[in-house]
N, C-alpha and C positions, 0 to 999 in steps of 0.2 A: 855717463861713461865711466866716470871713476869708481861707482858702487858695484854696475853691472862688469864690470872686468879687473878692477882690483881687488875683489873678492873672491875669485877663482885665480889667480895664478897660481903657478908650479909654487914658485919662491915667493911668498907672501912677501908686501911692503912695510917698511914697518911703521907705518902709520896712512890715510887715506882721509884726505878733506875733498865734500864737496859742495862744490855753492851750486843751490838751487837741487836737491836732494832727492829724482826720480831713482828710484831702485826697479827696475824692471824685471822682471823675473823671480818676483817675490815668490812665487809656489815653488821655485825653484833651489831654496835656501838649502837644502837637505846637501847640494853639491859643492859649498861651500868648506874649506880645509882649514880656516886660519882665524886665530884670536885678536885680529892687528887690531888697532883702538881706531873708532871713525869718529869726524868733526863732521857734521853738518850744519849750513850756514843757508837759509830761506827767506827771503824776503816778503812779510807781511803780505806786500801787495804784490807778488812778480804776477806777471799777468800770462804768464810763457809755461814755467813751472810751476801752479799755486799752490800755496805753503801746505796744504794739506796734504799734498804728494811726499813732503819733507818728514811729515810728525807718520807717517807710515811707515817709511823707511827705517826711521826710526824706531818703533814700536816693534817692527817685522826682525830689524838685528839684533834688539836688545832680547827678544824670543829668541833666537837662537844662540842668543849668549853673545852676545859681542858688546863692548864696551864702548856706548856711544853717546857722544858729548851733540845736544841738538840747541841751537839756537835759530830763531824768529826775528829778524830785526823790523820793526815799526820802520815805516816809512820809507822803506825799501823797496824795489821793484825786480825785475829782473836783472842784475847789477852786485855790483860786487865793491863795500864802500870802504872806508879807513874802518869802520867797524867793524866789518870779516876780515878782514886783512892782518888785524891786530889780534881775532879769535885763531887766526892760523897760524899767524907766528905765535903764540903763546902755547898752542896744541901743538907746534911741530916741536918748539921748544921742550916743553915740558915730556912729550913723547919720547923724543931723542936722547934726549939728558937717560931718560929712565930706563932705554937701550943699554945705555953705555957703561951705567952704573957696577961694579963686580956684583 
């Protein structure tokens, strides 16, 4: 949800993390308006969305130019651990800070 509708809004966000990393609509990338930075966060084993859906998504934005930070956590399942939680606040972190900067 968060790749397939925070990449087309009106008013871009200005940053977009998602765990478990389906991009749907990948032939669709051409309708895309915004340079926002993405976090992707996949768990090795999710058994719901498996990781390979993640490193496409990945591969699909970084093709149309978007600037995207991808991680794979071992031993991960469909879940969301102190592990992503700490890649999101450090990306939102670091994102935001780089917003605000003059």
């Amino acid at each position: 949800m968060t790749l397939q509708c925070g990449l087309r809004r009106t008013t871009p966000p200005a940053a977009l993390i998602a765990y478990s990393g389906l991009l749907p609509g990948v032939d669709r990338l051409n309708r895309i308006n915004t340079n926002t930075p993405v976090l992707i966060v996949n768990g090795a084993e999710d058994d719901v969305v498996a990781s390979y859906h993640g490193r496409a998504a990945r591969d699909a934005l970084a093709a149309a130019g978007l600037q995207v930070d991808y991680h794979e956590l071992e031993g991960l399942g469909h879940a969301i651990d102190d592990r992503g939680l700490s890649l999101g606040g450090s990306f939102l972190k670091s994102t935001l800070s780089a917003e605000i900067q003059p």
